[in-house]
PDB file of N, H, CA, C and O in Angstrom:
ATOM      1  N   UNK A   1      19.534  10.136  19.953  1.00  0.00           N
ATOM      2  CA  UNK A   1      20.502  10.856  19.166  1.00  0.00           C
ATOM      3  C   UNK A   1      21.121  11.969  20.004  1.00  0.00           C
ATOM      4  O   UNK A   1      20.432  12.876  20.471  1.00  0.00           O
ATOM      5  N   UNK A   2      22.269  11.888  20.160  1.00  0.00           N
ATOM      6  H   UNK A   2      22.828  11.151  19.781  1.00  0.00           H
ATOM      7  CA  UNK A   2      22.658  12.936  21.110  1.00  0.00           C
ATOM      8  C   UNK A   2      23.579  13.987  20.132  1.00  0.00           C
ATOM      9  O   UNK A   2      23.973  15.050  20.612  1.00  0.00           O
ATOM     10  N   UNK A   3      23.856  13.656  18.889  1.00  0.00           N
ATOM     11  H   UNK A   3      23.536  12.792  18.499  1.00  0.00           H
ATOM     12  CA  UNK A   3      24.650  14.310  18.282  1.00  0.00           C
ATOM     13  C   UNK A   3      23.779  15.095  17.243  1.00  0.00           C
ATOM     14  O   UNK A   3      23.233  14.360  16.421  1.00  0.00           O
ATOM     15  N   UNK A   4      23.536  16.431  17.110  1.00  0.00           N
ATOM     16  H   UNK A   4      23.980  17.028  17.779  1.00  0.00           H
ATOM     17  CA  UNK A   4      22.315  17.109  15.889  1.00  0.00           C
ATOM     18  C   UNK A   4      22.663  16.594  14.262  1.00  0.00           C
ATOM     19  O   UNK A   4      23.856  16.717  13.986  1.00  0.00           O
ATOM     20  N   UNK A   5      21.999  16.167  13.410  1.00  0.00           N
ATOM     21  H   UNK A   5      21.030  16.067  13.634  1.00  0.00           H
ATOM     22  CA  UNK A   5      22.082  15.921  12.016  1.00  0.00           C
ATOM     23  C   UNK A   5      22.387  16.804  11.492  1.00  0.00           C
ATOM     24  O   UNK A   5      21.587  17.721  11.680  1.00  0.00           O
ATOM     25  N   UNK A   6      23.278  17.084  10.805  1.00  0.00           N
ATOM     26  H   UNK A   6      23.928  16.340  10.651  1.00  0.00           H
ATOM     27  CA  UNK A   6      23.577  17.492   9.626  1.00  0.00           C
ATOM     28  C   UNK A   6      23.240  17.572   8.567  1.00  0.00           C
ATOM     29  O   UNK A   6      22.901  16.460   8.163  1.00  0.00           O
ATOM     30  N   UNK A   7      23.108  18.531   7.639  1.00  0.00           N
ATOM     31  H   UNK A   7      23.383  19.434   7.968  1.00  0.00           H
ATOM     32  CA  UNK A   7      22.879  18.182   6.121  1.00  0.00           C
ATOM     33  C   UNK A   7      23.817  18.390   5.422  1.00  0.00           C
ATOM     34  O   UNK A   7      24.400  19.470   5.512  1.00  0.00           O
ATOM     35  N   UNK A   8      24.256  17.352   4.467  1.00  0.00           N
ATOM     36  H   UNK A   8      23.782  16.475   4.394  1.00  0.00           H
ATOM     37  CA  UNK A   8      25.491  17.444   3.632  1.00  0.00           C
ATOM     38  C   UNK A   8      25.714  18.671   2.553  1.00  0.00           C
ATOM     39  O   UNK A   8      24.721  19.170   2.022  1.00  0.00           O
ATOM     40  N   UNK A   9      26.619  18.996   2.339  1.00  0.00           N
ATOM     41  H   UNK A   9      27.425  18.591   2.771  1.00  0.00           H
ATOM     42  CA  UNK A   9      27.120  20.297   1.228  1.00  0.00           C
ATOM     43  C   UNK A   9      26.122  20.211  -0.029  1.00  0.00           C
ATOM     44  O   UNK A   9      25.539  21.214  -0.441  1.00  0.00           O
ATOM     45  N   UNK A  10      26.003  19.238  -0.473  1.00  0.00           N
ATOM     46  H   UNK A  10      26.476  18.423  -0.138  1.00  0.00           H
ATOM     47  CA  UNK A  10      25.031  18.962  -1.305  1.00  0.00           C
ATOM     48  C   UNK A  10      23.416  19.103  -1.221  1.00  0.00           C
ATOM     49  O   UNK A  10      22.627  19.399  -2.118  1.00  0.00           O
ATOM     50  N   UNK A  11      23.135  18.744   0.378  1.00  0.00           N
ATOM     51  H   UNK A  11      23.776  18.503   1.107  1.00  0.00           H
ATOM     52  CA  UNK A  11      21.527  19.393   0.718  1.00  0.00           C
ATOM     53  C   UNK A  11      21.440  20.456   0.910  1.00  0.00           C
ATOM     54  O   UNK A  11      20.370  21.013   0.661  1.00  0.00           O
ATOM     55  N   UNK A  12      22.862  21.398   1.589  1.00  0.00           N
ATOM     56  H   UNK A  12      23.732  20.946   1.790  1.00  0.00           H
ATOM     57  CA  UNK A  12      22.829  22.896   1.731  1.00  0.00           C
ATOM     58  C   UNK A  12      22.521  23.416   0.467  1.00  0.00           C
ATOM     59  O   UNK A  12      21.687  24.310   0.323  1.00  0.00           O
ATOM     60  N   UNK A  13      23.161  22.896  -0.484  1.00  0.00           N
ATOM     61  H   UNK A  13      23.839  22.170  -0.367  1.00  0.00           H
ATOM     62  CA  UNK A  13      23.292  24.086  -1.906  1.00  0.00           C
ATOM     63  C   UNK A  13      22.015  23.832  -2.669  1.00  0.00           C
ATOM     64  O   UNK A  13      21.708  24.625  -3.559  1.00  0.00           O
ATOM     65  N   UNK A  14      21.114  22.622  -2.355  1.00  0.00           N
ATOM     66  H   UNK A  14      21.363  21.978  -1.632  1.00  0.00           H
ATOM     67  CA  UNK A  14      19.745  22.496  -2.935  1.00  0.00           C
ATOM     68  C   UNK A  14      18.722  23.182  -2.282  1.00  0.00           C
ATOM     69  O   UNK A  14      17.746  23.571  -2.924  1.00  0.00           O
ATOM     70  N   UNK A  15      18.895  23.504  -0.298  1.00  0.00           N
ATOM     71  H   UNK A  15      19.688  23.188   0.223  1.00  0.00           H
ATOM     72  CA  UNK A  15      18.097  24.340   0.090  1.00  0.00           C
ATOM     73  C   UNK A  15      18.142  25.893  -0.662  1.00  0.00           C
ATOM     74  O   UNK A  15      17.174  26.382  -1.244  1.00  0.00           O
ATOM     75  N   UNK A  16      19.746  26.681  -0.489  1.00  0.00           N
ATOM     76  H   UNK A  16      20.533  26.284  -0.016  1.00  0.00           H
ATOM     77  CA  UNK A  16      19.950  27.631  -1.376  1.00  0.00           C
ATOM     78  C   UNK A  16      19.184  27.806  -3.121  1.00  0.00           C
ATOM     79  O   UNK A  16      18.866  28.760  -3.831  1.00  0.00           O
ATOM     80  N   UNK A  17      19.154  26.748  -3.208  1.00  0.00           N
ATOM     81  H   UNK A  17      19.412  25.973  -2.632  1.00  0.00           H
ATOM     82  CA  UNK A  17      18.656  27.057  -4.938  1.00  0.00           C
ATOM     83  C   UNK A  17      16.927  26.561  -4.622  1.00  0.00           C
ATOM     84  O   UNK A  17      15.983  26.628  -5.408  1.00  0.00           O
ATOM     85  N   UNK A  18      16.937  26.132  -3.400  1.00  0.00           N
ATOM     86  H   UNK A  18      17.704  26.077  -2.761  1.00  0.00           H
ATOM     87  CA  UNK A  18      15.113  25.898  -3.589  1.00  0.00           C
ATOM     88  C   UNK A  18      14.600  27.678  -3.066  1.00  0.00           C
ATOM     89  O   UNK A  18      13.754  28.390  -3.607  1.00  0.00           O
ATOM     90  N   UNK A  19      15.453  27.980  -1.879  1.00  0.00           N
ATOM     91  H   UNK A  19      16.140  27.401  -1.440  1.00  0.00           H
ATOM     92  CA  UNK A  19      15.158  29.590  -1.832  1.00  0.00           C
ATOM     93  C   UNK A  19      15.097  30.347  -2.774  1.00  0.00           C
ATOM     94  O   UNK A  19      14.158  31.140  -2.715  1.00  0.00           O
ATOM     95  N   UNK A  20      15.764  30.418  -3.668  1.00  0.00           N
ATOM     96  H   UNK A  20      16.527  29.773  -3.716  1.00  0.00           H
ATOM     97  CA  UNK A  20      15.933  31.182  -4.824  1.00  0.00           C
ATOM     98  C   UNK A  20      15.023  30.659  -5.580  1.00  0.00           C
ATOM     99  O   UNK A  20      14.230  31.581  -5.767  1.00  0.00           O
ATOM    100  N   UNK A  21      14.606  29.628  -6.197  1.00  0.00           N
ATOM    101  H   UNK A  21      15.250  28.878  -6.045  1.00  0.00           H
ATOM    102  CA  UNK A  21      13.091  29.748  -6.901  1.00  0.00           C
ATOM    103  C   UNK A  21      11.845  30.206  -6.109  1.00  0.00           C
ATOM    104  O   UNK A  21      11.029  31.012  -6.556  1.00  0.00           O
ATOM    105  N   UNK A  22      11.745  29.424  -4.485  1.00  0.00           N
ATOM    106  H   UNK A  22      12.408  28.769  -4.122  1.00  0.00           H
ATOM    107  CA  UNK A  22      10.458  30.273  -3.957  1.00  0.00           C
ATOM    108  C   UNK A  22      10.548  31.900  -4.307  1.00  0.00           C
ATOM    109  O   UNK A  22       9.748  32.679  -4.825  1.00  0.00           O
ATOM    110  N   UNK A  23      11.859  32.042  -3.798  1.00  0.00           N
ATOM    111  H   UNK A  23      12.509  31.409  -3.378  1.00  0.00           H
ATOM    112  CA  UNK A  23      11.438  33.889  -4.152  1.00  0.00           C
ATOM    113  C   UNK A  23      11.483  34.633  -5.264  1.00  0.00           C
ATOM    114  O   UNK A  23      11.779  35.813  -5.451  1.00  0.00           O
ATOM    115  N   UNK A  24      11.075  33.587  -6.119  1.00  0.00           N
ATOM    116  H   UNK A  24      10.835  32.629  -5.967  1.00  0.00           H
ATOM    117  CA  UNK A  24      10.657  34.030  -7.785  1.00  0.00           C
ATOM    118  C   UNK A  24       9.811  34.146  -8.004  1.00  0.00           C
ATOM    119  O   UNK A  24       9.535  34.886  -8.947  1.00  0.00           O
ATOM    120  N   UNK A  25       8.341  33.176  -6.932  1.00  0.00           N
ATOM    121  H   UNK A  25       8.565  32.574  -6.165  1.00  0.00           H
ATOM    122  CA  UNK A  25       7.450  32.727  -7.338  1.00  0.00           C
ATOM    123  C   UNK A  25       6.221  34.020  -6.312  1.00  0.00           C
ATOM    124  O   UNK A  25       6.280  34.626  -5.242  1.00  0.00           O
ATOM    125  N   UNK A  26       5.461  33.917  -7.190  1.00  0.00           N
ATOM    126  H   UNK A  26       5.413  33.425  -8.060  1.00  0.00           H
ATOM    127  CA  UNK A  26       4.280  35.458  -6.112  1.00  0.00           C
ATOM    128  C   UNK A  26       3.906  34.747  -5.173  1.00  0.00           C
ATOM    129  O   UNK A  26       4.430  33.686  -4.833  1.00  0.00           O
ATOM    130  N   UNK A  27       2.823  35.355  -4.599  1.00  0.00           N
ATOM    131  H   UNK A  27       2.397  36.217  -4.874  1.00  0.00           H
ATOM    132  CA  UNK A  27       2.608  34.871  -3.581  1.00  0.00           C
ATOM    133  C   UNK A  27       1.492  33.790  -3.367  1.00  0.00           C
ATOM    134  O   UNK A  27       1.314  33.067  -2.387  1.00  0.00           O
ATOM    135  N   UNK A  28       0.758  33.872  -4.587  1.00  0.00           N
ATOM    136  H   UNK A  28       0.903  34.459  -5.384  1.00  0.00           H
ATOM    137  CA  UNK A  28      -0.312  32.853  -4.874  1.00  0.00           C
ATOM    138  C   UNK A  28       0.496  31.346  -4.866  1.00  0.00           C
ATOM    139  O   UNK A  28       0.282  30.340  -4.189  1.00  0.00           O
ATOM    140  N   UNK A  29       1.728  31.694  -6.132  1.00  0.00           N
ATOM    141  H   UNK A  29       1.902  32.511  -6.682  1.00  0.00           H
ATOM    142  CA  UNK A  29       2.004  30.385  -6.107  1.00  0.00           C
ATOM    143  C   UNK A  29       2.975  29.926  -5.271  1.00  0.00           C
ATOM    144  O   UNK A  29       3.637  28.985  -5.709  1.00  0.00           O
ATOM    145  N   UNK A  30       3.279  30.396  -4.021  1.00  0.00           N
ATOM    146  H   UNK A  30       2.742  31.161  -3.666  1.00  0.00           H
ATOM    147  CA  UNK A  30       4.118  30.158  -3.270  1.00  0.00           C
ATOM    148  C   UNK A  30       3.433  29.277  -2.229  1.00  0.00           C
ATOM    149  O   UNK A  30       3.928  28.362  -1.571  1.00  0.00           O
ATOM    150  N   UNK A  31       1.750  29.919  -2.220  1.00  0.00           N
ATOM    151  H   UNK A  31       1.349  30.663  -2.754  1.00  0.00           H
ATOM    152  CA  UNK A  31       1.277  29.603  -1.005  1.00  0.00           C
ATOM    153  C   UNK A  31       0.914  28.093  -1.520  1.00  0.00           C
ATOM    154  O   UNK A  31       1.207  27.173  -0.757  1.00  0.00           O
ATOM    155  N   UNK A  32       0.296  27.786  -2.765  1.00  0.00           N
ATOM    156  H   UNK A  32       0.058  28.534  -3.385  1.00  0.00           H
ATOM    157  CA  UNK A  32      -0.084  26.956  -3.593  1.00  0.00           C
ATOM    158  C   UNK A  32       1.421  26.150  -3.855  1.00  0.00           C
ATOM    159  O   UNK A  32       0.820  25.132  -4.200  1.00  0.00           O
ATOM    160  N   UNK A  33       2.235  25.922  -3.927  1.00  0.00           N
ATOM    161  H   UNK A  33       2.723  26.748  -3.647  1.00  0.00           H
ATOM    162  CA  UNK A  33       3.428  24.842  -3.694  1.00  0.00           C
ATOM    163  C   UNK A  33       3.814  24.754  -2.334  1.00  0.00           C
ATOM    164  O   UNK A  33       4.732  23.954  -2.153  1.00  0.00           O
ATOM    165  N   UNK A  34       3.250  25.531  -0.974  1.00  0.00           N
ATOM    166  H   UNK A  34       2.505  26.181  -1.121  1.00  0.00           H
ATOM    167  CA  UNK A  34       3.465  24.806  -0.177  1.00  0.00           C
ATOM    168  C   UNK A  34       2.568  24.139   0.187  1.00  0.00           C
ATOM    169  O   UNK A  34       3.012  23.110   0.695  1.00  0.00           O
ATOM    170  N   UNK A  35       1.294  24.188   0.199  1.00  0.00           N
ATOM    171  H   UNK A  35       0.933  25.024  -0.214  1.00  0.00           H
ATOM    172  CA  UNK A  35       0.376  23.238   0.520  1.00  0.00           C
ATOM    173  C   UNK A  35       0.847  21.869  -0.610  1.00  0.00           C
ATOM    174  O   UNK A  35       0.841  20.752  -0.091  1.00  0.00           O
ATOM    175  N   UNK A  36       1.101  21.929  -1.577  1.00  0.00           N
ATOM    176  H   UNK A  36       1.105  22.836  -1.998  1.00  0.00           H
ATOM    177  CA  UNK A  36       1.307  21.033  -2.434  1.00  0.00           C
ATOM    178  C   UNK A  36       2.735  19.613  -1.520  1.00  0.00           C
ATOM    179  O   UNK A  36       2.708  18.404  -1.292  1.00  0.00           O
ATOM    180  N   UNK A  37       3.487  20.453  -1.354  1.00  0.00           N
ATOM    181  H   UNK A  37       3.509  21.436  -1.540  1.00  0.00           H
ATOM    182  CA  UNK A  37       4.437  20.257  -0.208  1.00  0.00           C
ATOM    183  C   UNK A  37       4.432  19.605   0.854  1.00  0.00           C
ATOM    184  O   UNK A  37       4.987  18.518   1.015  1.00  0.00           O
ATOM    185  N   UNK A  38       3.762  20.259   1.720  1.00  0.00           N
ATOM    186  H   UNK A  38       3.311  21.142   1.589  1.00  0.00           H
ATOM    187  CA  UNK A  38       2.847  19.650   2.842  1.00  0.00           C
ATOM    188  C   UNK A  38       2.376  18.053   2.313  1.00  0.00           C
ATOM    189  O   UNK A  38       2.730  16.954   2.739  1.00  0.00           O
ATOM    190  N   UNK A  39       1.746  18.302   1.575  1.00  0.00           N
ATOM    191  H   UNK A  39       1.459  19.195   1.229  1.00  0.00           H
ATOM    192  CA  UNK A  39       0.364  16.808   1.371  1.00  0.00           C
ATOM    193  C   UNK A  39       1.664  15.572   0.789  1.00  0.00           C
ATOM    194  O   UNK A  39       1.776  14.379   1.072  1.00  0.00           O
ATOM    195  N   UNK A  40       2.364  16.304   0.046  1.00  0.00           N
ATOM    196  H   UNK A  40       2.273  17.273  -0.184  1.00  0.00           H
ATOM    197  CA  UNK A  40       3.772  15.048  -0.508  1.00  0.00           C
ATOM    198  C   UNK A  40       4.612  14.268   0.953  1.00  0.00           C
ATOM    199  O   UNK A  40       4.847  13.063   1.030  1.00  0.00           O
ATOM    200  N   UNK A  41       5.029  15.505   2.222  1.00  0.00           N
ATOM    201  H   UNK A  41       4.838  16.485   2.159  1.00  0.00           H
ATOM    202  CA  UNK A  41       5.487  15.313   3.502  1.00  0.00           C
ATOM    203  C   UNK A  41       4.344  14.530   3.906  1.00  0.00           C
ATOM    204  O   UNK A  41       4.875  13.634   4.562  1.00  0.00           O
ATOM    205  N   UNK A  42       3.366  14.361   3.915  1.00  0.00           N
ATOM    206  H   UNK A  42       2.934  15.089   3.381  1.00  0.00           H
ATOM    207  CA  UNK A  42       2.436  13.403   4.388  1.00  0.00           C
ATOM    208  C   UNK A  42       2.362  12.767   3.706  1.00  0.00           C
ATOM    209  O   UNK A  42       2.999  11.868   4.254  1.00  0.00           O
ATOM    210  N   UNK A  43       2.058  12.347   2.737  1.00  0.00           N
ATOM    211  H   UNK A  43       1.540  13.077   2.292  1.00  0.00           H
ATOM    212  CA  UNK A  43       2.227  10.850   1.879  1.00  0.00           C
ATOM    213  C   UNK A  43       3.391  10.204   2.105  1.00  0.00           C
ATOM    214  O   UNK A  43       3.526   8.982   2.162  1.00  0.00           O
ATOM    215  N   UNK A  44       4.449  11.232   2.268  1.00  0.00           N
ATOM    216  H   UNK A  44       4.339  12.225   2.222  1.00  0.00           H
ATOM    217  CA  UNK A  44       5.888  10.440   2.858  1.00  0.00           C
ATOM    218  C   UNK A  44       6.014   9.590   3.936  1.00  0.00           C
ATOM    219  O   UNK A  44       6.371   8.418   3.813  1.00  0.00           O
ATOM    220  N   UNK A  45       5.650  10.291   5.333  1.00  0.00           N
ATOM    221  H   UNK A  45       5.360  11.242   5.432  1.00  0.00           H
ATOM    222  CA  UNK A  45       5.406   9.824   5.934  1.00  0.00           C
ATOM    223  C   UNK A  45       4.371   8.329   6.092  1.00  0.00           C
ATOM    224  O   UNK A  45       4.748   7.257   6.566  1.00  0.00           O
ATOM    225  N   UNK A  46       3.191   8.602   5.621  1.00  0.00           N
ATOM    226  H   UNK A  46       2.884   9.472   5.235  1.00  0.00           H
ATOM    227  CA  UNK A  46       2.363   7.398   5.394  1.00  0.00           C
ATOM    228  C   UNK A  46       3.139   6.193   4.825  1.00  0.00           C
ATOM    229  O   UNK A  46       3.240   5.103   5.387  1.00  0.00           O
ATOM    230  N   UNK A  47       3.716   6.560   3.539  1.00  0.00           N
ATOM    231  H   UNK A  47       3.633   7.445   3.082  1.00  0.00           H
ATOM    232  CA  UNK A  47       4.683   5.388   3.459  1.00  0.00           C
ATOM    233  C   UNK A  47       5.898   5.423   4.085  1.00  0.00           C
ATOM    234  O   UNK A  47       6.454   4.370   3.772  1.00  0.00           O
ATOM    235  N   UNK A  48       6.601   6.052   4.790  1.00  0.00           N
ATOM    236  H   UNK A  48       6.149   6.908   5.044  1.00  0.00           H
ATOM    237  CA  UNK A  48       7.312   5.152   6.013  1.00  0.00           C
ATOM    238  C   UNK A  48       6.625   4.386   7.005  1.00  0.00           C
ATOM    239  O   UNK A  48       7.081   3.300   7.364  1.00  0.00           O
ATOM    240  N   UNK A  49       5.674   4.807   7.434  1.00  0.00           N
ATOM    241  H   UNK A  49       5.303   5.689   7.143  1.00  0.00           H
ATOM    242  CA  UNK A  49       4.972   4.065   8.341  1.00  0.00           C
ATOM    243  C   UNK A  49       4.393   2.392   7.615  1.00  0.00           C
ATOM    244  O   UNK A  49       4.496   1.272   8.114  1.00  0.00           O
ATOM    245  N   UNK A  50       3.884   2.747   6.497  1.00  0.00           N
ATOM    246  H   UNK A  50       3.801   3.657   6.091  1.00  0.00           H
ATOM    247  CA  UNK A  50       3.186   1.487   5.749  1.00  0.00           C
ATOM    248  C   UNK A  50       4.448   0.811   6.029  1.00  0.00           C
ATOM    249  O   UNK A  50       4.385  -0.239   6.670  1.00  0.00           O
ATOM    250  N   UNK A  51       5.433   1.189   5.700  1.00  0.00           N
ATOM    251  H   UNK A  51       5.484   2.042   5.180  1.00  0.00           H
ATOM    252  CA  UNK A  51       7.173   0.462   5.375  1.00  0.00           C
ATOM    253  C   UNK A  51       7.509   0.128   6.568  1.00  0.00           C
ATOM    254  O   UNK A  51       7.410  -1.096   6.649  1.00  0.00           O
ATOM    255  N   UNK A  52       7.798   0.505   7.378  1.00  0.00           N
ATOM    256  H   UNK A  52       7.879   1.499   7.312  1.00  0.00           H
ATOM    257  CA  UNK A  52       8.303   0.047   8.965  1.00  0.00           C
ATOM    258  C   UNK A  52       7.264  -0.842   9.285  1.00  0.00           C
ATOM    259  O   UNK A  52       7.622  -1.617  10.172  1.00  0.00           O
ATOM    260  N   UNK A  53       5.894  -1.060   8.826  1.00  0.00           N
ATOM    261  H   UNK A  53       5.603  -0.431   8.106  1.00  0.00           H
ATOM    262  CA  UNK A  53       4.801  -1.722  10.271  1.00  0.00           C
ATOM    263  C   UNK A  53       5.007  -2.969   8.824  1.00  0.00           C
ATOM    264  O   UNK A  53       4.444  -4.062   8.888  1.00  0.00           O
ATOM    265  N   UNK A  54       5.796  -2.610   7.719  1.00  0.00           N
ATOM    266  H   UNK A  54       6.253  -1.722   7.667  1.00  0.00           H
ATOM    267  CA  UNK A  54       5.376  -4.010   7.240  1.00  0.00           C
ATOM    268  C   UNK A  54       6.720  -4.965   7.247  1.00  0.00           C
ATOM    269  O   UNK A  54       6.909  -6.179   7.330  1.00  0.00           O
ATOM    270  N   UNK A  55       7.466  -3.928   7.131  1.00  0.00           N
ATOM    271  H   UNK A  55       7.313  -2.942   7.063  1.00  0.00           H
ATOM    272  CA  UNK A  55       9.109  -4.839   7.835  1.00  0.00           C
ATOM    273  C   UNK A  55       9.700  -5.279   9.444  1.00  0.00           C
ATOM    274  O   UNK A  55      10.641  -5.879   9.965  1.00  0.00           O
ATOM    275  N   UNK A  56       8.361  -4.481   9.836  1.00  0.00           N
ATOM    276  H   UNK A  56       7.598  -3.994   9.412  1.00  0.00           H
ATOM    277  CA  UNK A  56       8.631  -5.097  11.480  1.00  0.00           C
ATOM    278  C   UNK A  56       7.407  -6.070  11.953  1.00  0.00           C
ATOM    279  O   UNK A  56       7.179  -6.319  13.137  1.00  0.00           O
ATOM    280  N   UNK A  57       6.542  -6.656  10.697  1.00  0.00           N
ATOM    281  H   UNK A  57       6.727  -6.453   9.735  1.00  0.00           H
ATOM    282  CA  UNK A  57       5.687  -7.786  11.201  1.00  0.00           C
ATOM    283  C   UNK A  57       4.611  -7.123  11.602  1.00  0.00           C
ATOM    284  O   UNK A  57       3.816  -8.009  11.919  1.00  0.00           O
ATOM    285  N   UNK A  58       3.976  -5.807  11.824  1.00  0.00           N
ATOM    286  H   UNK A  58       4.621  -5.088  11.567  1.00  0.00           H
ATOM    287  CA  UNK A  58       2.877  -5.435  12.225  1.00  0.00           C
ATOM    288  C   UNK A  58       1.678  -5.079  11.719  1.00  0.00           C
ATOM    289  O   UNK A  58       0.797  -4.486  12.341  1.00  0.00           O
ATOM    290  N   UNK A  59       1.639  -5.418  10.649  1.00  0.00           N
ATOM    291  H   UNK A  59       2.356  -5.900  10.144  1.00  0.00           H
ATOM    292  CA  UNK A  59       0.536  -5.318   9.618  1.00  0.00           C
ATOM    293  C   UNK A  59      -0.379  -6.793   9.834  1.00  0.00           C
ATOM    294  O   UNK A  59      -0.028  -7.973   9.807  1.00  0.00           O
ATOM    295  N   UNK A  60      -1.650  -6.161  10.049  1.00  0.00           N
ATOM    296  H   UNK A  60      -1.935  -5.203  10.072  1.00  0.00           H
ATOM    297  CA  UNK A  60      -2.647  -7.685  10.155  1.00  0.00           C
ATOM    298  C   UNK A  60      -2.408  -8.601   9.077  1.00  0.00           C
ATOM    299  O   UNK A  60      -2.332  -8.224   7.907  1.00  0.00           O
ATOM    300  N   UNK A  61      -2.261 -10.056   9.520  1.00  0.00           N
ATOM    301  H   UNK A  61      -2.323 -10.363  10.470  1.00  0.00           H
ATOM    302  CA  UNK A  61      -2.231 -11.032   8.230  1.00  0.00           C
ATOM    303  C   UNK A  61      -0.568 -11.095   8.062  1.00  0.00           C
ATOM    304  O   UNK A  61      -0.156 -11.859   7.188  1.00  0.00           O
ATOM    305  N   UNK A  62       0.355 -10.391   8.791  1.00  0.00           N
ATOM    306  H   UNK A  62       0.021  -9.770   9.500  1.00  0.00           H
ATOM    307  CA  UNK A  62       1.568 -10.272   7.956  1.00  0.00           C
ATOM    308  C   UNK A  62       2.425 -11.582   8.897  1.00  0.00           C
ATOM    309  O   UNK A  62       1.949 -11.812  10.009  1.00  0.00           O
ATOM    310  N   UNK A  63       3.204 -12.108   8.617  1.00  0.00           N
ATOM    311  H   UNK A  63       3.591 -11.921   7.714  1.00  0.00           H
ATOM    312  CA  UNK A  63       3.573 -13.065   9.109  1.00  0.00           C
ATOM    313  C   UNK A  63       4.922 -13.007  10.252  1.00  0.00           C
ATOM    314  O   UNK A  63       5.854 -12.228  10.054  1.00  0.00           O
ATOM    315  N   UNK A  64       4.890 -13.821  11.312  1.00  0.00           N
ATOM    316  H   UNK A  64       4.133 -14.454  11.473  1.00  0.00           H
ATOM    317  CA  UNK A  64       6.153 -12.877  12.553  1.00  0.00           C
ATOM    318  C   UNK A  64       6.942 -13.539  12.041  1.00  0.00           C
ATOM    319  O   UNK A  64       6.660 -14.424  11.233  1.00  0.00           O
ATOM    320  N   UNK A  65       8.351 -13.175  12.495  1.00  0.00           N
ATOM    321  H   UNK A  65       8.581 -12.456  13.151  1.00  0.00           H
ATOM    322  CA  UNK A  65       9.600 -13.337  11.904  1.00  0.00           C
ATOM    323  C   UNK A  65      10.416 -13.772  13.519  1.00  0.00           C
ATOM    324  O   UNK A  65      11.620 -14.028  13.553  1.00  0.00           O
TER     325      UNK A  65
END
């Protein structure tokens, strides 16, 4: 990728309004929705990976294409 990603007008104005609820929230539950956060970004990930190794044939048992 030689060109940096962008986020569309529409992801800007959802980061803006996700700022504005974190800094509503104390500090307990701030710290407590980001760990919550975190573990969702990893389940994400896990299923991209499950998803790519099973659409590119690399899952044991899975059949080559």
């Amino acid at each position: 990728m030689s060109q940096p990603v962008e986020l569309s007008l529409e992801q800007q104005f959802s980061i803006r309004s996700f700022e504005t609820q974190v800094q509503q929230m104390s500090r307990e539950q701030a710290q407590e929705f980001l760990v919550k956060l975190y573990e969702q970004m990893l389940m994400r990930e896990t299923m991209y990976r499950h998803f790519l190794k099973h659409q590119w044939g690399l899952e044991p048992g899975s059949p080559m294409v």
